[in-house]
C-alpha positions in Angstrom: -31.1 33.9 -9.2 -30.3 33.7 -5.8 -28.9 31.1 -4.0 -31.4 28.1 -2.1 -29.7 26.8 0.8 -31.2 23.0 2.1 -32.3 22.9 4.9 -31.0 21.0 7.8 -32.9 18.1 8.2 -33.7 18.2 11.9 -35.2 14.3 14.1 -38.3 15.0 15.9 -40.1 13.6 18.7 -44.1 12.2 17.1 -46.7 12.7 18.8 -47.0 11.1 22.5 -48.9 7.9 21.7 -52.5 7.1 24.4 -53.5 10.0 26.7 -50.5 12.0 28.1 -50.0 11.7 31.8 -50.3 15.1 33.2 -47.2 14.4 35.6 -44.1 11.9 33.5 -42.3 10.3 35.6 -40.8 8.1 32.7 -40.5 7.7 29.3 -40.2 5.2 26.7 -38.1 6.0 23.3 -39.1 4.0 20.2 -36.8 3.4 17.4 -37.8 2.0 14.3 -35.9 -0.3 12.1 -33.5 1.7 9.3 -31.3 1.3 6.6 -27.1 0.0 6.6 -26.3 3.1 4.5 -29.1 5.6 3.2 -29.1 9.3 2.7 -33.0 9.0 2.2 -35.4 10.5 4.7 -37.6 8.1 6.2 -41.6 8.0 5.9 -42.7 8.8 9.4 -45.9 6.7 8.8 -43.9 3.7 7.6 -41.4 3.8 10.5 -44.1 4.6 12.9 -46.0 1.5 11.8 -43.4 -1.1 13.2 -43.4 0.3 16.9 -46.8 1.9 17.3 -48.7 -1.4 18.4 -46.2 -1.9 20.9 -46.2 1.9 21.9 -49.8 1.8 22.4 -49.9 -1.2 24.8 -47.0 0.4 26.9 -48.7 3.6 26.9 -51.6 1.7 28.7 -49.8 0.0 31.0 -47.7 3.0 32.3 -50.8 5.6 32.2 -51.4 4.9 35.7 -47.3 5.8 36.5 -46.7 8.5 34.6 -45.1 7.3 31.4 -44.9 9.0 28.5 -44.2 7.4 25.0 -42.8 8.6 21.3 -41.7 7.5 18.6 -38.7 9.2 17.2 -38.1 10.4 13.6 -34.8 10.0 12.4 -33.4 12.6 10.4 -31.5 10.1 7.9 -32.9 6.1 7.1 -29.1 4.8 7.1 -26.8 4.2 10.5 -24.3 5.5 7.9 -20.9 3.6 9.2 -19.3 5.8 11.5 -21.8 8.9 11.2 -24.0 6.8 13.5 -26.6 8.9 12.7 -29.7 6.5 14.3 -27.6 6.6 17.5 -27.4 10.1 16.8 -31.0 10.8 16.7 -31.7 8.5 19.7 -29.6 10.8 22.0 -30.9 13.8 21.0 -34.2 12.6 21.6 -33.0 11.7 25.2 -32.4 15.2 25.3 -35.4 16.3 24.4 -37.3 14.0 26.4 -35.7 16.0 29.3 -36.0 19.5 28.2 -39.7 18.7 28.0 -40.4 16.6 31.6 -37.0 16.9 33.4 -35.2 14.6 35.3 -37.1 11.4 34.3 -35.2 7.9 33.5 -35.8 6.8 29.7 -36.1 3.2 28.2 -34.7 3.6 24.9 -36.5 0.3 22.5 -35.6 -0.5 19.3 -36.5 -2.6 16.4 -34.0 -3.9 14.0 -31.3 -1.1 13.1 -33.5 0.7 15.9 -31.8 -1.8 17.8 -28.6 -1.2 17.4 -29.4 2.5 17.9 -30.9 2.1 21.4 -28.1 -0.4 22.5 -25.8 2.6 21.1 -27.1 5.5 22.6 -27.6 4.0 26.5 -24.7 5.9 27.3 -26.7 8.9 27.4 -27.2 9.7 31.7 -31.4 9.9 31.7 -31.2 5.8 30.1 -31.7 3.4 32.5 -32.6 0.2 30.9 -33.0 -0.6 26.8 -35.2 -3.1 25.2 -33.8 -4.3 21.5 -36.2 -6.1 19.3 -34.5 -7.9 16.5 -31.5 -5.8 16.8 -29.0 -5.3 13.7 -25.8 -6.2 14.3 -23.0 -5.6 12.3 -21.1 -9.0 11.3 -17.5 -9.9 12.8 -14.7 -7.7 11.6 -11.3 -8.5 12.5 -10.4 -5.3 10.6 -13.2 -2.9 12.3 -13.5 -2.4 16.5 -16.4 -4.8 17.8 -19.5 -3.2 18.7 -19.3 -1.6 21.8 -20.7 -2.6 25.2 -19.3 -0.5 27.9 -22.5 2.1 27.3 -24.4 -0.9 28.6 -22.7 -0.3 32.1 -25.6 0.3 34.8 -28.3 0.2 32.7 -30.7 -2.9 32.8 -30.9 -4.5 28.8 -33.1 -7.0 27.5 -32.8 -8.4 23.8 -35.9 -10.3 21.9 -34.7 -12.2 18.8 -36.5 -14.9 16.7 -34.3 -17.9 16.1 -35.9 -18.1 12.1 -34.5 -14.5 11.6 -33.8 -14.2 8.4 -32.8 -10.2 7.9 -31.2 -10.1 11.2 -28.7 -13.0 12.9 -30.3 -13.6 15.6 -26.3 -15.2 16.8 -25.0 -11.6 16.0 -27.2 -10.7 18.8 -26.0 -13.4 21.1 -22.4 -12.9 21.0 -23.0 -9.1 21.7 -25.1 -10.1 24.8 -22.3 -12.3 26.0 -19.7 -9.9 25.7 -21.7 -7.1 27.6 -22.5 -9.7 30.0 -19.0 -9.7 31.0 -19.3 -5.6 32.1 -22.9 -6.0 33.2 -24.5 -8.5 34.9 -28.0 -6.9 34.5 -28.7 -8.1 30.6 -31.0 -11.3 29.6 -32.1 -12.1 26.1 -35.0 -14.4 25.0 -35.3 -16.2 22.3 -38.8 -16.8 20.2 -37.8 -20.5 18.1 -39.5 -20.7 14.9 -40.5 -16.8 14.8 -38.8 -14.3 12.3 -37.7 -10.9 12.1 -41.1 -9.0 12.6 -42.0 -11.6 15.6 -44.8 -11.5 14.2 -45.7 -15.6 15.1 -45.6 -14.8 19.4 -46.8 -10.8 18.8 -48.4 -10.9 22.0 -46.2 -12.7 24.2 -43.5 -10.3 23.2 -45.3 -7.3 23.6 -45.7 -8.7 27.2 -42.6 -9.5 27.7 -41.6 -6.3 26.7 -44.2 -4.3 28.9 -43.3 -6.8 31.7 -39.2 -5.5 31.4 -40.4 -1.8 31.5 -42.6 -1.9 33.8 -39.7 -3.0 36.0 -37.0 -1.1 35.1 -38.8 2.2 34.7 -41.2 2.1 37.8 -40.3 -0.8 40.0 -42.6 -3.2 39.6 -42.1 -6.8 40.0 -40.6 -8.9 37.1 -41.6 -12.1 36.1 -40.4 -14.5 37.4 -38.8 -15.7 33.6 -37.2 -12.1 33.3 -36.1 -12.3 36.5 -34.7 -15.9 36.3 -33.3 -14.4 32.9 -31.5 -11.8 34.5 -29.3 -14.2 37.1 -28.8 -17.1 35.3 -25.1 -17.5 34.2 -24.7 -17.4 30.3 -25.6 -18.8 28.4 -28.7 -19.7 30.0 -29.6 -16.1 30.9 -28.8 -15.1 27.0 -31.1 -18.3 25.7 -33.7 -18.0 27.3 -37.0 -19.3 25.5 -39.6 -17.2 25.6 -42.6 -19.7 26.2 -46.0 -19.7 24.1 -48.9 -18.0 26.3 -46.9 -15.9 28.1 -48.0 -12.8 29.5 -51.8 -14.6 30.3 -50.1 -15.1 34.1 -47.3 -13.0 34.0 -47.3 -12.8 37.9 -45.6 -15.6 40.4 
């Protein structure tokens, strides 16, 4: 009987999400949320499901620019300790992102362990700015190296957490933003009080928040005025920064 080798399980880029732009000039990366340790492969539906609202609503905003936006299949659910393997995927899809439209800058934004990934894999040269939702964070180890920051160098970074996070600590979150804050000046984080870990509560305020902080960093439009207060502010104003109910109905000064 002969021998069945298994296949290499390979991440893929989905489908671009809206209309493509004929000519990209950008591109936004979505990562889903994963798994600590899982050898599992992910349901592309499922994991598309936590980022494709958010997708969608960049995808219309950025038509008019030139952006193009996917949502990338991991190979593996887990981050897999040091395998990395989200991270993993998240660069490769850099990669491809400029195989397929060249020399384009790329906002890598993650949910959850998608999160971690994107704050992970900024080190790749084509990511300018990252957006993490949620973001898991690993706890305090005096045993295992702190999370890493100096990736974060040059690249603009804004984190969303819900102070009634349950899954994710939404503190993990702000002592990683303080320590990158320390290499980069460029990083703000908001927080949404009483929402959880979907951010489900404020939806639309921080979709617009979110396509407010791309918009910016990818094609050089104007921030609000609460990112760009965000951005300036000393910590830990600049890292606690309260993302206010209604907003995104006036994002404009």
């Amino acid at each position: 009987m002969a021998h069945q080798v298994t296949p290499v399980r390979q991440a893929r880029l989905g489908r671009a999400l809206g209309p493509e732009p004929t000519s990209v000039s950008g591109a936004v990366l979505l990562l889903p949320g994963g798994d600590e340790v899982s050898s599992r492969k992910p349901s592309p539906l499922l994991a598309a499901a936590s980022v494709r609202a958010l997708g969608r609503r960049l995808a219309r905003a950025g038509r008019a620019d030139g952006l193009a936006v996917h949502v990338v299949h991991y190979r593996y659910r887990g981050w897999n300790g040091s395998e990395a393997q989200l991270a993993h995927d998240a660069r490769w899809a850099v990669d491809e992102v400029v195989r397929r439209y060249g020399d384009v800058s790329v906002c890598l934004a993650g949910v959850d362990m998608g999160g971690r990934a994107a704050l992970r894999a900024a080190d790749h040269e084509a990511v300018n700015s990252v957006l993490a939702l949620a973001p898991w964070l690993p706890e305090d180890d005096m045993a295992a190296p702190p999370e890493p920051v100096r990736q974060l160098s040059g690249r603009r970074v804004l984190i969303v957490h819900g102070t009634n996070d349950e899954r994710t600590d939404p503190e993990l979150s702000f002592r990683f933003a303080a320590r990158a804050k320390k290499a980069n000046r460029d990083i703000c984080r908001f927080e949404v009080h009483a929402d959880g870990h979907g951010l489900h509560q404020y939806r639309q305020e921080v979709h617009a928040l979110a396509e407010d902080f791309v918009m910016g960093v990818l094609f050089g439009r104007s921030f609000s005025r609460p990112v760009e207060d965000a951005l300036v502010a000393p910590p830990p104003l600049g890292l606690r920064m309260p993302l206010a109910a209604g907003f995104g109905k006036s994002l404009r000064r």
